[in-house]
C-alpha positions in Angstrom: 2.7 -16.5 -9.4 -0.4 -14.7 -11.2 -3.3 -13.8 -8.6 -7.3 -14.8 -8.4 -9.9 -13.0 -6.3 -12.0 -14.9 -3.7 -15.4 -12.4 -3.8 -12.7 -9.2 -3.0 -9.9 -10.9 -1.7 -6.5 -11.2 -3.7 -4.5 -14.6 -3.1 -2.3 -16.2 -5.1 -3.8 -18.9 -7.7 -2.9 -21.7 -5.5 -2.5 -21.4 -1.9 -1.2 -23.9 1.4 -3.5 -26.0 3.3 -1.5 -25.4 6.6 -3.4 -28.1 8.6 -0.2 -30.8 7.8 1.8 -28.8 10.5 -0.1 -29.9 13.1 -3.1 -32.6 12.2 -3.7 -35.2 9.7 -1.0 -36.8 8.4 0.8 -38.7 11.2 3.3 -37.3 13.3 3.8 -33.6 12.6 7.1 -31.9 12.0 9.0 -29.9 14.7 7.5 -26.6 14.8 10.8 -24.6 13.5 10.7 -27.0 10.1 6.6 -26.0 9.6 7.9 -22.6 10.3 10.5 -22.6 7.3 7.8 -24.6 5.5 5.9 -21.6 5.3 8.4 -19.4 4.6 9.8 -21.0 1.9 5.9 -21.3 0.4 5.8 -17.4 0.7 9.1 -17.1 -1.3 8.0 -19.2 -3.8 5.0 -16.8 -4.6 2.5 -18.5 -1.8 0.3 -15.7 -0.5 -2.7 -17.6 0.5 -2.4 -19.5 4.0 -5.1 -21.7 5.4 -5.4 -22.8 8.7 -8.2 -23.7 11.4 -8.8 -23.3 15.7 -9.0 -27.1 15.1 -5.8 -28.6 13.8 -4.2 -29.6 16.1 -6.4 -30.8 18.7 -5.3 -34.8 18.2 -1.6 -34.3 18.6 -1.3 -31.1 20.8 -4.6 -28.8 21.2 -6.9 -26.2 19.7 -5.2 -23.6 18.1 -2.3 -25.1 17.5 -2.2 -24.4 13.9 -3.2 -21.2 14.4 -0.1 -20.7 16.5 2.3 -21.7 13.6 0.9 -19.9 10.7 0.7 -16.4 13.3 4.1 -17.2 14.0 5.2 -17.7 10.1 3.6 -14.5 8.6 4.3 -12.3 11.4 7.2 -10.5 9.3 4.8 -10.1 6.2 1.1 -10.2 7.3 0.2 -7.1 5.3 1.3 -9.1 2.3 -0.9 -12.4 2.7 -4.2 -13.4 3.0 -4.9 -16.0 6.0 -8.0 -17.7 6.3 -9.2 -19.7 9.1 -11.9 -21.6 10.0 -14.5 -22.4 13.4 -17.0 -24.8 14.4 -19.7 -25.2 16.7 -19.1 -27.7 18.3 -22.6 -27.7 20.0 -25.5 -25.7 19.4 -25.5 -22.2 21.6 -27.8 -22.1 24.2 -31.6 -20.4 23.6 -30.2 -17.0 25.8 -26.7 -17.3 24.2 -26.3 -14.5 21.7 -24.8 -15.5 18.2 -22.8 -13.4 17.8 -21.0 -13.0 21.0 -20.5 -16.9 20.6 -18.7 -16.7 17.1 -17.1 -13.2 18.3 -15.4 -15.7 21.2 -14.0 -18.3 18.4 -12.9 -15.4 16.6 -10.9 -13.4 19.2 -9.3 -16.8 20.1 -8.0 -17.5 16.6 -6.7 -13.9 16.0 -5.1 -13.5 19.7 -3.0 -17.0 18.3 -2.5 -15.7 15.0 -0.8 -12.6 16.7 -3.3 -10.6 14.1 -6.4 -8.0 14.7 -8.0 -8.7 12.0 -8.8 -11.9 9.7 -8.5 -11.6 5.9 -11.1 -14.5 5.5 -13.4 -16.6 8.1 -15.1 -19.8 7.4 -17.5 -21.7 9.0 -15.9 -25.1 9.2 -19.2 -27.2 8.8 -22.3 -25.9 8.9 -24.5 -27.1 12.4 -27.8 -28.9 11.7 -29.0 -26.6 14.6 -27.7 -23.4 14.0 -29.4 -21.7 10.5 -26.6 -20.5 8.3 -28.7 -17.4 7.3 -28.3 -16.3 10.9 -24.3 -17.0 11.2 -24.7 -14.8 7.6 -25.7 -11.7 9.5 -22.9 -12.4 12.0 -20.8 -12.6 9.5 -21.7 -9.1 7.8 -21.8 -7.8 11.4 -18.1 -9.2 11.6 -17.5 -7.4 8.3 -18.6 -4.2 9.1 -16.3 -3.9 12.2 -13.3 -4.0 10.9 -12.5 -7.9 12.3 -13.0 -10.0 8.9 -12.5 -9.3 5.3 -14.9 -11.8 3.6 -16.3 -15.5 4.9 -16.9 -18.5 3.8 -18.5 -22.1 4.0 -17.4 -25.1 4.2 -18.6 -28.8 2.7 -22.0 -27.2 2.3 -24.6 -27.9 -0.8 -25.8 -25.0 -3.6 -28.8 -24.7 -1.7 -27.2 -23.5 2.0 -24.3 -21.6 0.1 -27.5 -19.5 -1.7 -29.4 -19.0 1.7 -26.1 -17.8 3.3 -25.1 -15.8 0.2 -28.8 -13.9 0.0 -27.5 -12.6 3.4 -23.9 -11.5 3.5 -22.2 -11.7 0.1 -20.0 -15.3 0.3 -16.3 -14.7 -0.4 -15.5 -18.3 -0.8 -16.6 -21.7 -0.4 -13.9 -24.3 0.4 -15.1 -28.0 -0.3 -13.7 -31.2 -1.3 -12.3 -31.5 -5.0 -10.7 -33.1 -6.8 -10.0 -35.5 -10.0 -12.0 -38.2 -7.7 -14.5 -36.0 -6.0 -16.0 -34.1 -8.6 -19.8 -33.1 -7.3 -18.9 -29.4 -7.4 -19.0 -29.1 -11.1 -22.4 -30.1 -10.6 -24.0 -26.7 -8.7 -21.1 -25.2 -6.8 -19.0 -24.4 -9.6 -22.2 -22.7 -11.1 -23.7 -21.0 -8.8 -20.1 -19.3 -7.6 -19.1 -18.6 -11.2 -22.6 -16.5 -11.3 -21.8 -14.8 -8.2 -18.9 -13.9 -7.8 -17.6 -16.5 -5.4 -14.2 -18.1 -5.3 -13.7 -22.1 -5.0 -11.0 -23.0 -2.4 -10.6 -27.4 -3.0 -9.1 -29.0 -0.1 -7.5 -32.2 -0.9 -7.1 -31.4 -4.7 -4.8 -34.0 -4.7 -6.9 -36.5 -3.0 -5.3 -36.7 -0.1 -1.7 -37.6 -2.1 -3.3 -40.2 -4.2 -2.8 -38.6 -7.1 0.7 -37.6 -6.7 1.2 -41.4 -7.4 3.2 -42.1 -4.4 0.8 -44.1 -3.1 0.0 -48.2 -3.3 -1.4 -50.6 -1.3 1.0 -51.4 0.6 1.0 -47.8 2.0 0.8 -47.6 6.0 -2.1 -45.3 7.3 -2.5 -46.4 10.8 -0.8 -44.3 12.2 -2.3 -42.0 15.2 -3.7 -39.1 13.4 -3.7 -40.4 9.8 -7.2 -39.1 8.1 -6.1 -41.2 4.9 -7.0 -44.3 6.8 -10.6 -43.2 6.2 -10.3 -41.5 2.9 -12.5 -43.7 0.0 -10.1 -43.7 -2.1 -8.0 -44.8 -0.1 -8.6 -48.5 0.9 -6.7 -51.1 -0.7 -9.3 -52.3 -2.8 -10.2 -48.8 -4.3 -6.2 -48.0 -4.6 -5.7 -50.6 -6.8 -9.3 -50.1 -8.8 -8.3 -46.2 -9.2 -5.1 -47.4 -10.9 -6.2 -46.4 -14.5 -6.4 -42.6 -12.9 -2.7 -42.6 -11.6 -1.6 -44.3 -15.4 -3.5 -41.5 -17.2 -1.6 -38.8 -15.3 1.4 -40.3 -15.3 1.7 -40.6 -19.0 0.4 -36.5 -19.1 2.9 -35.6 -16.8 5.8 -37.4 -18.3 4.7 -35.6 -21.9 4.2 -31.9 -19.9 7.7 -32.6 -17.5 5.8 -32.3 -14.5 5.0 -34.6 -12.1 1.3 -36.2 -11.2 0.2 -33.9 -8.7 1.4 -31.2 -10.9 -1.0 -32.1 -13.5 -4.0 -32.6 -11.1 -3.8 -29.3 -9.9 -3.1 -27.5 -13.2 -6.1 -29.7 -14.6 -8.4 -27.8 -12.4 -6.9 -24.2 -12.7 -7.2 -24.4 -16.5 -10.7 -25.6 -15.9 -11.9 -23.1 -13.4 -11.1 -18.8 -13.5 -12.6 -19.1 -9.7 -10.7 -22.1 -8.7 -7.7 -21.5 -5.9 -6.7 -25.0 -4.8 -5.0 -25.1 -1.5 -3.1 -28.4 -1.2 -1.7 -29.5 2.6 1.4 -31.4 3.1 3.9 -31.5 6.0 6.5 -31.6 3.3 8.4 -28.9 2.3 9.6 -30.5 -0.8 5.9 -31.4 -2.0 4.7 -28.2 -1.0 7.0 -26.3 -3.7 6.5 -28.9 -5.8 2.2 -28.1 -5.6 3.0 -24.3 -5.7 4.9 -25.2 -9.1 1.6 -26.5 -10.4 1.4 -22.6 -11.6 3.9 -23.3 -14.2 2.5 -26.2 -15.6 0.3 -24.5 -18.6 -2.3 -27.7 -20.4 -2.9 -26.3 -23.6 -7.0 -26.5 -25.0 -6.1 -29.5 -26.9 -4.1 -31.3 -24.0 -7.0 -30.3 -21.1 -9.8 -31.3 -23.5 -7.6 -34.7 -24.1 -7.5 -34.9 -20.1 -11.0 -34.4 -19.6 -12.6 -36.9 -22.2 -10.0 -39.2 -21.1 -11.1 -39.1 -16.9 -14.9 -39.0 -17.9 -14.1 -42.5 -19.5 -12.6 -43.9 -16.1 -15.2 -44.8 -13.0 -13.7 -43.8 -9.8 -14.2 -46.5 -7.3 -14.9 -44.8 -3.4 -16.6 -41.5 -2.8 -16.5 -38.8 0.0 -18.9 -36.1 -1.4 -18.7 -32.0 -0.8 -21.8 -32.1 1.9 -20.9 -32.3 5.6 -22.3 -31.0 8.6 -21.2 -30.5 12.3 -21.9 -33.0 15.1 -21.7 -35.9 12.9 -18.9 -37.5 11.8 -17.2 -36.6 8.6 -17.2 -40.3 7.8 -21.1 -40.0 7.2 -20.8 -38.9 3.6 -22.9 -37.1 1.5 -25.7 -36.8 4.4 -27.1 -33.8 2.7 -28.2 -36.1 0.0 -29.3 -39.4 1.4 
């Protein structure tokens, strides 16, 4: 698999949402399976691996992503790049000092990733209390000592991503996006093309909508299932996004590749900057994603693709803006 840069990182062009393992999608595999998983991702090419102190705090507890992807990589660290994310959960205190706070998340993550340094750290949602320009200079503090490689944002507008940027250089910004949620190609896209700043999409594949496999008689209750909040996902909006699964189905069945195949190659074509990072717990989809890099749309075919999903509304919206100490089922609050 061919590379991209996230600011001066080097990943491969599509990487592995690790958060499946642990958080998300129902039950979670046995450890040793996730374990192989990841393996069998790096194998393929994989050399991107993102993960997060809080996957896994449903099912098991903090860290417990973290935990799996330290012990996956352990044999080839030197040859991956591992991202992962924090949050605060609640504002520091006026006479705690910032960075001895984030220093704290960050010492926990690495001592469970069995690594000393980490190749890229996000903010997992920016805190309405805490101003991202001073997380920035943490961050560049961070940077200078050895214990990060780039950072990142995450769900955040142009407008925050500029302030933090203006401060210590942004490595990467990993929102929502997708053939459904396309606000980035509005500002973020942009802004990061101009700058030098790599887009990580999380659910590229819309949570496995568009891998087609879905219907409405799909089952999301169970404990730990995000897609029984996802907009796309209700049976109303399932059934009303239809014309989006048909239209990639008949692509994929001209290309020989499957749905989620296309998706993903849809937005590589479309975006130099663009390193997807689809999550499953499934080691068959997961090499299927990764194949995504084989799947070449021609000008003709992605210009096809494109006038063709610009003529189809998409019925339930999440949007790329999100913030700490709310819930991420208040969407779009930067905007309302």
């Amino acid at each position: 698999m061919q590379t991209r840069t996230l600011g001066k990182l080097e990943v491969s062009s599509i990487g592995t949402g690790c958060m499946g393992f642990s958080h998300g999608y129902g039950e979670a595999p046995k450890e040793e399976y996730s374990i192989e998983a990841i393996h069998k991702a790096y194998d393929f090419g994989c050399t991107f691996f993102d993960t997060a102190e809080g996957y896994g705090t449903q099912q098991f507890y903090p860290g417990h992503n973290e935990e799996i992807v330290g012990k996956a990589v352990k044999d080839f660290r030197k040859d991956v790049v591992i991202a992962t994310k924090f949050h605060f959960h609640v504002a520091p205190a006026p006479e705690e000092n910032l960075y001895d706070v984030v220093r704290k998340h960050l010492d926990a993550s690495m001592k469970k990733l069995q690594i000393d340094y980490v190749d890229l750290y996000y903010l997992h949602r920016v805190h309405g209390e805490v101003p991202v320009e001073e997380v920035a200079a943490v961050m560049g503090q961070l940077i200078k000592e050895g214990l990060i490689r780039g950072w990142g944002l995450s769900q955040v507008g142009a407008d925050t991503l500029r302030k933090a940027h203006e401060v210590t250089p942004v490595s990467a910004v990993q929102n929502i996006y997708s053939m459904v949620e396309r606000d980035c190609e509005k500002e973020i896209f942009p802004y990061c093309l101009e700058n030098g700043i790599g887009v990580v999409p999380f659910s590229p594949i819309a949570s496995g909508f568009l891998s087609g496999k879905l219907n409405v008689q799909s089952d999301f209750t169970h404990h730990d299932d995000v897609r029984s909040w996802v907009p796309q996902l209700t049976k109303e909006n399932i059934a009303a996004n239809q014309p989006i699964i048909d239209l990639l189905s008949r692509v994929a069945a001209e290309k020989n590749a499957t749905n989620a195949q296309i998706s993903l190659a849809w937005m590589l074509h479309k975006y130099p900057n663009c390193v997807p990072i689809p999550g499953s717990k499934n080691q068959e989809r997961i090499l299927e994603n990764l194949g995504a890099w084989n799947v070449t749309l021609t000008v003709e075919e992605f210009s096809a693709l494109e006038q063709a999903l610009d003529a189809i509304p998409v019925h339930g919206h999440r949007g790329h803006v999100e913030y700490d100490g709310n819930s991420m089922r208040n969407w779009n609050k930067e905007n309302k």
